[in-house]
C-alpha positions in Angstrom: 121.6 140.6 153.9 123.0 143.4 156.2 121.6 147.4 157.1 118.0 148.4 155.9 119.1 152.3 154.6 117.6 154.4 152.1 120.1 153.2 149.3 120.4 149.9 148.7 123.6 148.3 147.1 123.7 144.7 145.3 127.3 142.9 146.4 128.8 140.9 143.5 130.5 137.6 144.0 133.5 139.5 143.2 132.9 142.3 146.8 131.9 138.9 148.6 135.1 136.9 147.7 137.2 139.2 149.5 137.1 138.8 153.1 138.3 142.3 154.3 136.1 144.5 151.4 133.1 142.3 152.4 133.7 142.4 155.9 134.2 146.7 155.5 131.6 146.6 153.8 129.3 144.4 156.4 130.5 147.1 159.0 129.1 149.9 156.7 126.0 148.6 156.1 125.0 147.8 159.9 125.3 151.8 160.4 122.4 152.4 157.9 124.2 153.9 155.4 123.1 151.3 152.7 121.0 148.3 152.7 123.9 145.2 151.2 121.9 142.8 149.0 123.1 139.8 146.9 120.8 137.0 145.5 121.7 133.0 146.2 123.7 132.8 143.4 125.9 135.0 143.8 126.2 133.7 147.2 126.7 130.5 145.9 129.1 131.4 143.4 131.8 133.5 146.5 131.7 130.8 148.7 132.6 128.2 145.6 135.3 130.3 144.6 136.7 130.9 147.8 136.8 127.0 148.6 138.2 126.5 144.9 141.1 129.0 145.5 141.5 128.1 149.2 140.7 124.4 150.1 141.5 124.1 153.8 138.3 126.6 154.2 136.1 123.8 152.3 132.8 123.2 154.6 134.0 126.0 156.5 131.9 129.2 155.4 128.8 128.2 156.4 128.8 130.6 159.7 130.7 133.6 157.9 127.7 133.0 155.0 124.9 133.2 157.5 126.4 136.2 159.3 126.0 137.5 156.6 
């Protein structure tokens, strides 16, 4: 979970699955503006996608994921 803010925002597997609005997002919430929050599910169910739809990145979100 990124940024600790006043306003907190829950990211969807949907926000997640898309590398450059998660990662724009990511960028806001390190500048306090919002605290990012998503549960293990949903977490679960990006990266499951993600491999589904693109399977040479299989085994390979773990680091993005705990960035994260």
């Amino acid at each position: 979970m990124a940024g600790n803010a006043r306003y907190t925002a829950v990211l969807d597997a949907c926000v997640l699955y898309q590398l450059a609005i998660a990662d724009s997002l990511m960028s806001i919430a390190v500048t306090g503006l919002f605290a990012a929050k998503w549960t293990t599910k949903i977490e679960e169910e990006w990266v499951r996608s993600l491999e589904k739809d693109r399977p040479e990145l299989k085994g390979r979100l773990g680091s993005r994921r705990d960035n994260m």
